[in-house]
C-alpha positions as CSV (number, residue, x, y, z in Angstrom):
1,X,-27.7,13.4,-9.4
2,X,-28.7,15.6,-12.6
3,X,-26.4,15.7,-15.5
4,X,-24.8,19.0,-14.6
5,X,-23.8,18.0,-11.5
6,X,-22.0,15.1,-12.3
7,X,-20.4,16.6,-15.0
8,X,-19.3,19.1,-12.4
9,X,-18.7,16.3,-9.8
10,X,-16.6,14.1,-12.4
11,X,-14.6,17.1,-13.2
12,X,-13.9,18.2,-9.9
13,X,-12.9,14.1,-8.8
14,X,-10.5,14.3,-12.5
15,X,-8.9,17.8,-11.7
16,X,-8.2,16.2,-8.1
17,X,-6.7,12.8,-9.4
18,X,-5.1,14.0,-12.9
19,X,-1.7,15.0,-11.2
20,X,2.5,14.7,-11.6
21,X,1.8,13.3,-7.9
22,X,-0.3,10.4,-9.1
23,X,2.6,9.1,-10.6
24,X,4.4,8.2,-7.9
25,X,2.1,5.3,-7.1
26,X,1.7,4.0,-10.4
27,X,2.4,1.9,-13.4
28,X,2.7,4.6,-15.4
29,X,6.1,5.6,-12.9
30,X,8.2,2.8,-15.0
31,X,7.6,4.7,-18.7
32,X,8.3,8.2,-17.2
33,X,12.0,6.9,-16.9
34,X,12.7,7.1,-20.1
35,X,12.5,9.7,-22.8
36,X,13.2,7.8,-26.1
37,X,10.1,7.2,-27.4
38,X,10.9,3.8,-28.2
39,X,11.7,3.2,-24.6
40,X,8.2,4.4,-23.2
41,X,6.4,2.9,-25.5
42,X,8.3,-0.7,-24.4
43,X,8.1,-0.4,-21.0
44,X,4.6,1.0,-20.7
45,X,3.5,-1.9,-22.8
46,X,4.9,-4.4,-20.5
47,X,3.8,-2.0,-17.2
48,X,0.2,-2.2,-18.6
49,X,0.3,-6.0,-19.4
50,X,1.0,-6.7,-15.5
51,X,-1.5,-4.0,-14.2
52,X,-3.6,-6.4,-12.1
53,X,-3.5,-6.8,-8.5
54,X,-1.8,-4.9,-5.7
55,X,-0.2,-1.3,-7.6
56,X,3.2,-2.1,-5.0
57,X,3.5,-5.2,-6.8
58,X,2.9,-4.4,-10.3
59,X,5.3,-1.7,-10.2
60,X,8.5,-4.2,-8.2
61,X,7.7,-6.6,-11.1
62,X,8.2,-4.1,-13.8
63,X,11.1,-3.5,-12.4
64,X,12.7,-6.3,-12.7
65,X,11.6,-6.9,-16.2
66,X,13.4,-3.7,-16.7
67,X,16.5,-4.5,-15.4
68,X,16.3,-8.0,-17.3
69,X,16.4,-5.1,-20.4
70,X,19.2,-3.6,-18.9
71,X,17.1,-0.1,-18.1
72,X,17.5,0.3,-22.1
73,X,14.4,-1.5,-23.6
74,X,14.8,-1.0,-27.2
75,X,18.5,-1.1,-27.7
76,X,18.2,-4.4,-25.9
77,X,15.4,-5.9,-27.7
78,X,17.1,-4.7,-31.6
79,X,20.7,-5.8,-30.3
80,X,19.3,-9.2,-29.0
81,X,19.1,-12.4,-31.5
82,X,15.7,-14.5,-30.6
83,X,18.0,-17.2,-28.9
84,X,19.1,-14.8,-26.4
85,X,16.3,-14.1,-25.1
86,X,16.1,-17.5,-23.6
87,X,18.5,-16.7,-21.0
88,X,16.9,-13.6,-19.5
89,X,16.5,-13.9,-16.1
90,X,13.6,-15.0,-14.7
91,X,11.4,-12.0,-14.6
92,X,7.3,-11.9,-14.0
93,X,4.1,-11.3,-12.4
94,X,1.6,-13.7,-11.2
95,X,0.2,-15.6,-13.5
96,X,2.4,-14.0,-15.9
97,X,5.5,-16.5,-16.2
98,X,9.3,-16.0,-17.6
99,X,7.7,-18.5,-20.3
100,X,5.4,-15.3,-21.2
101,X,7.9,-12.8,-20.8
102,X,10.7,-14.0,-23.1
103,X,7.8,-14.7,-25.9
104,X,7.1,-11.1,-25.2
105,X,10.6,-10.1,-25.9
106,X,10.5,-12.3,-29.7
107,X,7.6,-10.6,-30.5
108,X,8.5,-6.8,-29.7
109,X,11.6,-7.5,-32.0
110,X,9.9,-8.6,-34.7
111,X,7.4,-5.9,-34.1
112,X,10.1,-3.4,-34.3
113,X,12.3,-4.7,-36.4
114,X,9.7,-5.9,-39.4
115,X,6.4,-4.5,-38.4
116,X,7.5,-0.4,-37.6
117,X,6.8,-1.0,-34.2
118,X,4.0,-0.9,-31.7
119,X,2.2,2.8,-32.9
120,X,2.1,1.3,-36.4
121,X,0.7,-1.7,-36.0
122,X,-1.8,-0.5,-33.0
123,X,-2.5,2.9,-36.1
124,X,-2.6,0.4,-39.0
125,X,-5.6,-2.0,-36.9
126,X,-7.5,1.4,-36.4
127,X,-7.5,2.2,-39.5
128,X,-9.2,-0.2,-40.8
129,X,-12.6,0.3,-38.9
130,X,-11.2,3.7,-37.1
131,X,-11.8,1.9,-34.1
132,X,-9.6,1.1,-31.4
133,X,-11.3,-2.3,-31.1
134,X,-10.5,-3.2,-34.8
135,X,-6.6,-2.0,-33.6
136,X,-6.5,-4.4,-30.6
137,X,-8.0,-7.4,-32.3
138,X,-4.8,-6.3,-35.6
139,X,-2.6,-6.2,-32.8
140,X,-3.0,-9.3,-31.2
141,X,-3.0,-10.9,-34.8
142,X,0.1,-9.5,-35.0
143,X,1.9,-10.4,-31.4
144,X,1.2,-14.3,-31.9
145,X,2.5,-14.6,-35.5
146,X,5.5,-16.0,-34.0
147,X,5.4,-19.7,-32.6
148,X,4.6,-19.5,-29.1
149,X,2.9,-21.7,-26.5
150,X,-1.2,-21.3,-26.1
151,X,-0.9,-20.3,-22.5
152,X,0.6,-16.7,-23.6
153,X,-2.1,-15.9,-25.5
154,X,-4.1,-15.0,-22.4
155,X,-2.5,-11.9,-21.4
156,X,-2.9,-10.1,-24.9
157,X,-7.0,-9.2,-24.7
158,X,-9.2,-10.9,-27.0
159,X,-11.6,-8.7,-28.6
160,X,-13.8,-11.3,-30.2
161,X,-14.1,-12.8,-27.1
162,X,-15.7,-10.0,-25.9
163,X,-13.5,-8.9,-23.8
164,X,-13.0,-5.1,-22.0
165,X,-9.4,-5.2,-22.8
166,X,-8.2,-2.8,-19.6
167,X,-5.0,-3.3,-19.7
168,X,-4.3,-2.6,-23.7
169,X,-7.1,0.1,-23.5
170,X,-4.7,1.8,-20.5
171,X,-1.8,1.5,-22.3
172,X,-3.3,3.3,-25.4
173,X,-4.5,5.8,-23.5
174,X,-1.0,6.7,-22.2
175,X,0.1,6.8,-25.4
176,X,-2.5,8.8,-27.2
177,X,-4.2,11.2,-24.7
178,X,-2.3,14.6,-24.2
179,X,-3.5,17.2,-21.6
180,X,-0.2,18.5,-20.6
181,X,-0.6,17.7,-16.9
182,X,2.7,15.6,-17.3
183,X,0.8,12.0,-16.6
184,X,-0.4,10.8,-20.0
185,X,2.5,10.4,-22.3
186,X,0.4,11.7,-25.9
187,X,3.3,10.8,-28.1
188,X,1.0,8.8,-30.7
189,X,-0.9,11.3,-33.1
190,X,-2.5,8.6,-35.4
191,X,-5.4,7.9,-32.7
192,X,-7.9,10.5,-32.0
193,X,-8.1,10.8,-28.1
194,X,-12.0,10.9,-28.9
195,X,-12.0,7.4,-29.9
196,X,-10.3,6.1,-27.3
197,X,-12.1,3.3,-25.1
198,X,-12.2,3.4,-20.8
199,X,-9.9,1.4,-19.4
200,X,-12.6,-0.9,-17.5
201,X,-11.8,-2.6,-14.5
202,X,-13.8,-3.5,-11.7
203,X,-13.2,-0.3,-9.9
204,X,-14.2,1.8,-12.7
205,X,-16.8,-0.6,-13.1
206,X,-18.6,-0.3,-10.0
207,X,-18.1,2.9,-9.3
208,X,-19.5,3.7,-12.7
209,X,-22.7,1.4,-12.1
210,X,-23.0,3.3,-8.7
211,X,-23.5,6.6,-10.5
212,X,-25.7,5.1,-13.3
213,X,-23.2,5.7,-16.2
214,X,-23.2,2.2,-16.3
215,X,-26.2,-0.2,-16.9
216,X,-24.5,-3.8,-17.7
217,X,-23.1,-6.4,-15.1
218,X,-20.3,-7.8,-16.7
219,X,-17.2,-6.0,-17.1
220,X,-16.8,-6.6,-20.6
221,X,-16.0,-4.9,-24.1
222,X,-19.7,-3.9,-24.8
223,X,-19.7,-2.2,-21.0
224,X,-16.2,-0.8,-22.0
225,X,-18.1,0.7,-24.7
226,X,-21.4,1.6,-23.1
227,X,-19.5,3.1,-20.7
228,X,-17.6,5.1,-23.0
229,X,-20.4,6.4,-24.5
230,X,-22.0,7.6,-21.4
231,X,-18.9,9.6,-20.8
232,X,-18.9,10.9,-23.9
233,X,-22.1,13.3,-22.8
234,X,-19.4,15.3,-20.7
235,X,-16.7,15.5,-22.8
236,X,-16.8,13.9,-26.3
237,X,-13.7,14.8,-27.5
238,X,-11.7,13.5,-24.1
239,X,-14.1,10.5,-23.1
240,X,-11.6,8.7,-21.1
241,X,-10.1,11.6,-18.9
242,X,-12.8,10.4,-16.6
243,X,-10.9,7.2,-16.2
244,X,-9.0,9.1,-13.2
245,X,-12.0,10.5,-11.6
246,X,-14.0,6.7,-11.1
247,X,-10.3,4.8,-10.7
248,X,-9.9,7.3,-7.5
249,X,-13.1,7.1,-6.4
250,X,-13.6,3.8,-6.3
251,X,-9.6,3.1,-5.3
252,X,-8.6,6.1,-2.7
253,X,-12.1,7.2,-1.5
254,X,-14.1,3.8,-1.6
255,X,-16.8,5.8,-3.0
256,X,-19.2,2.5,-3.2
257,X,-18.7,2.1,0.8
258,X,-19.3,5.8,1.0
259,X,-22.6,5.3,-0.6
């Protein structure tokens, strides 16, 4: 397939997938409650963090860590003292464990209550390399400052460990991209959308291979950012708006199969 063509092929898959209606079936449903912008930036963190596995799933278990929050995130992080949080019901996903979630809940109040909350600490990491990597890898620093048990540490991505980081990378691209075709939150301004990084999962991954934007095996941070760039030759200042066109491809049309 020559360039033009899957431009125009990619552009026709994102017009198709980069809908209100995708909503309904995913993650991104549980921040499109609220409208404080405290409130979807919470709840789409901890959507994003559990975004592996079956979509049904995901979003039940989101859920129920919203309810734990009393369907008011921030007011019930800030009004909580760290001690209380050891009584929230038992709320997780998988290998994610109440353990994980109530160390979740410490470090989103210390984040918001002596760190100016996720943006700023996500904006201040980018800064200092403008790169989103250098703002995950500041993050993470950040999240673990508290005392915590190892285990945890797994379901923050680690950049120097090369990894893709999906889930962050999703969660930053709900945050920062705006195309205002109601899915993608844009509420962060600090971030240009052009340096955000594809959300790379094994669906994206393959599908990407499949049309030979992709070249490496491994799902990793350097074929996060090959990948990326490779996007970049159809739209550079919106890279990752393709994220929807290969994630319904390769999840609602089984475009590999189809092959």
């Amino acid at each position: 397939m020559k360039i033009n063509e899957l431009k125009e092929f990619l552009d026709e898959k994102y017009d198709l997938y980069n809908r209100p209606e995708f909503i309904e079936t995913d993650p991104i449903q549980i921040p499109h409650r609220f409208t404080r912008k405290e409130d979807i930036e919470i709840s789409a963190f901890l959507a994003s963090t559990i975004a592996w596995g079956k979509r049904s799933m995901i979003i039940k278990n989101a859920e129920r860590m919203m309810a734990a929050m009393q369907h008011q995130p921030y007011d019930f992080i800030i009004n909580s003292d760290y001690k209380d949080f050891e009584t929230v019901e038992n709320s997780g996903h998988r290998t994610f464990k109440p353990v994980d979630f109530k160390y979740f809940l410490k470090s989103l109040k210390n984040i918001y209550t002596n760190r100016g909350g996720l943006e700023n600490i996500f904006c201040e990491g980018y800064e200092k390399n403008k790169s989103v990597f250098s703002g995950i890898s500041y993050f993470r620093e950040i999240f673990f400052e508290l005392p915590h048990e190892k285990r945890t540490e797994k379901h923050i991505a680690n950049i120097e460990k090369n990894s893709a980081a999906k889930r962050i990378n999703m969660f930053l691209m709900w945050m920062v991209r705006k195309d205002k075709r109601g899915v993608h939150f844009g509420i962060w301004n600090k971030i240009p959308v052009s340096d955000l990084i594809i959300p790379l999962d094994v669906h994206s991954g393959n599908t990407a291979r499949a049309l030979k934007l992709l070249t490496r095996k491994q799902n990793d941070k350097k074929s996060a950012a090959e990948l990326t760039e490779s996007l970049k030759q159809f739209d550079p200042a919106d890279p990752v708006k393709y994220d929807f066109a290969l994630f319904g491809l390769g999840v609602f049309e089984n475009f590999i199969r189809n092959l």
